[in-house]
N, C-alpha and C positions, 0 to 999 in steps of 0.2 A: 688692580691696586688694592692692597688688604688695607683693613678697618685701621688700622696703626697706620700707616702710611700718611692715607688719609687727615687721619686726625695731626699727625706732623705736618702737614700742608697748612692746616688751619694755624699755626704757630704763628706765624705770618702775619697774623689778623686780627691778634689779640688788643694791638691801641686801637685799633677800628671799633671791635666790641666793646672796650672800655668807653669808647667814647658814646657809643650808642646807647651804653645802660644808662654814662649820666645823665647825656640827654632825657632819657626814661625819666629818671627818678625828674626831672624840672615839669617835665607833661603832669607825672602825678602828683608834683607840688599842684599845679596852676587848677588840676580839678579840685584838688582837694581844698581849696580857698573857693574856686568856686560851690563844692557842698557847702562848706560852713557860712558862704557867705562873707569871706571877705577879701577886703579890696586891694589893700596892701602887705605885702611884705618886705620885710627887713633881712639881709642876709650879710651877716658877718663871717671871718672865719669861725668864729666860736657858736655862734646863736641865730636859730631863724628865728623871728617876733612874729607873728601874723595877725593883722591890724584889721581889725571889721567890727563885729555887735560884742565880740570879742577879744579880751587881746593874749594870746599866751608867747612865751618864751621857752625855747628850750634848742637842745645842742642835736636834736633829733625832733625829725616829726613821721607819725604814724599816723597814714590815712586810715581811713575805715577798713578799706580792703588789704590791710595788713600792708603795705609798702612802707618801706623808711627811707626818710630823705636827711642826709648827714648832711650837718651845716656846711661843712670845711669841701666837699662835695661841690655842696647848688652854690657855693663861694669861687670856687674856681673855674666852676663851668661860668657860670655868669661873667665872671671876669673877661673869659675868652670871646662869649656873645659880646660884652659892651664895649671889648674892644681897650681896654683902661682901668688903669688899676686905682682902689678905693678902699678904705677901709671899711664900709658897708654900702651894700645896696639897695634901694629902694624902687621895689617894681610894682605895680598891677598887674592883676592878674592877665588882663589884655596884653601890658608889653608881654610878660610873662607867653604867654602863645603867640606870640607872633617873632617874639625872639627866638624861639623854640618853630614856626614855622620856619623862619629865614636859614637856620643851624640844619633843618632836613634837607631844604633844598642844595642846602653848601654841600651836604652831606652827600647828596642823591649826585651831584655833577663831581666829585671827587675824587682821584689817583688811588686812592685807597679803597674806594668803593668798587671801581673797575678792576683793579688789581684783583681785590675778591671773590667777583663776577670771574675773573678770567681762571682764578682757583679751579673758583666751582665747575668751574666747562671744562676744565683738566680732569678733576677728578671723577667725574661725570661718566667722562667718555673712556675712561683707561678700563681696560676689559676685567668684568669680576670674574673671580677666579675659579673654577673649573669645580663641580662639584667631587666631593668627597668619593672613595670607592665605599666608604662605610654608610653610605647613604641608599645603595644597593641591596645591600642585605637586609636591611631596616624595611626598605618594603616591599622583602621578599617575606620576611617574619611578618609582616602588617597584613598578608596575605591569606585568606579563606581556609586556604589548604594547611595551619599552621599545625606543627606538631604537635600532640597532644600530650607527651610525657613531659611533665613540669620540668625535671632537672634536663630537659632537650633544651629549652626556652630559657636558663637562666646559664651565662658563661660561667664556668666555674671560677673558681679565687684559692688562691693559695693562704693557708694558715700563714698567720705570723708566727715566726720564730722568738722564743726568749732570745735574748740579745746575746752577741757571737756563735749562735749555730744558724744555720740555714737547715728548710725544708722546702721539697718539692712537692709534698702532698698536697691531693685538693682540701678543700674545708667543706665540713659535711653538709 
């Protein structure tokens, strides 16, 4: 099965990975309240607040390690964790990972996770494809005994032609 193939298999698995990144980005909310220290946050569609020695606002948050977590984002994922719609939510950092435990485990016993799994053992085992014959000659040239006249070692090339004539000559 060639690389293109492949990767149209994976077409398939795109809300699984969508889902998986957002889950990402709420792990890296939940450390990143744990670096700074705080306890709470707030998540609107519009604004995540986060509530501890400090308190900032904004429509994005940027952990240290460069990750960004979009409000509208940890808004809708959360929505799905708690089950119930709100027009903000209020977590700890604790529910925050444990809600985000419980979403792995849903995650890991899943239709769509198996599904993926059974991809992967498809494309896995489908036979890769037959080396090239230009792979032959490559290292037969790779070899000790290599010609030694430069223009032997380089294929030749044909001059371009100005536009509406053709030439067969090589190019020097």
């Amino acid at each position: 099965m060639d690389t293109l193939k492949k990767a149209g298999a994976m077409l398939a698995h795109l809300d699984l990975f969508q889902h998986m990144l957002n889950l990402r980005s709420l792990l890296q909310l939940a450390a990143h309240m744990e670096e700074r220290g705080d306890r709470v946050t707030l998540i609107s569609q519009e604004v995540i607040t986060l509530v501890g020695q400090e308190m900032s606002s904004d429509a994005q948050v940027t952990t240290s390690k460069g990750a960004s977590i979009q409000a509208g984002t940890a808004y809708r994922v959360l929505q799905g964790l708690k089950g119930h719609e709100a027009p903000e939510y209020a977590v700890t950092r604790e529910e925050l990972s444990a809600l985000n435990t419980r979403a792995v485990a849903d995650l890991e016993s899943s239709d769509a996770l198996r599904a993926f799994s059974d991809t992967l053992t498809r494309i896995s085992a489908a036979p890769s494809a037959a080396p090239t014959s230009a792979a032959a000659p490559a290292a037969a040239s790779a070899s000790p005994a290599a010609p030694s006249d430069p223009a032997a070692e380089r294929p030749t090339r044909t001059r371009r032609a100005p536009e509406g004539e053709t030439t067969d000559q090589p190019a020097a």
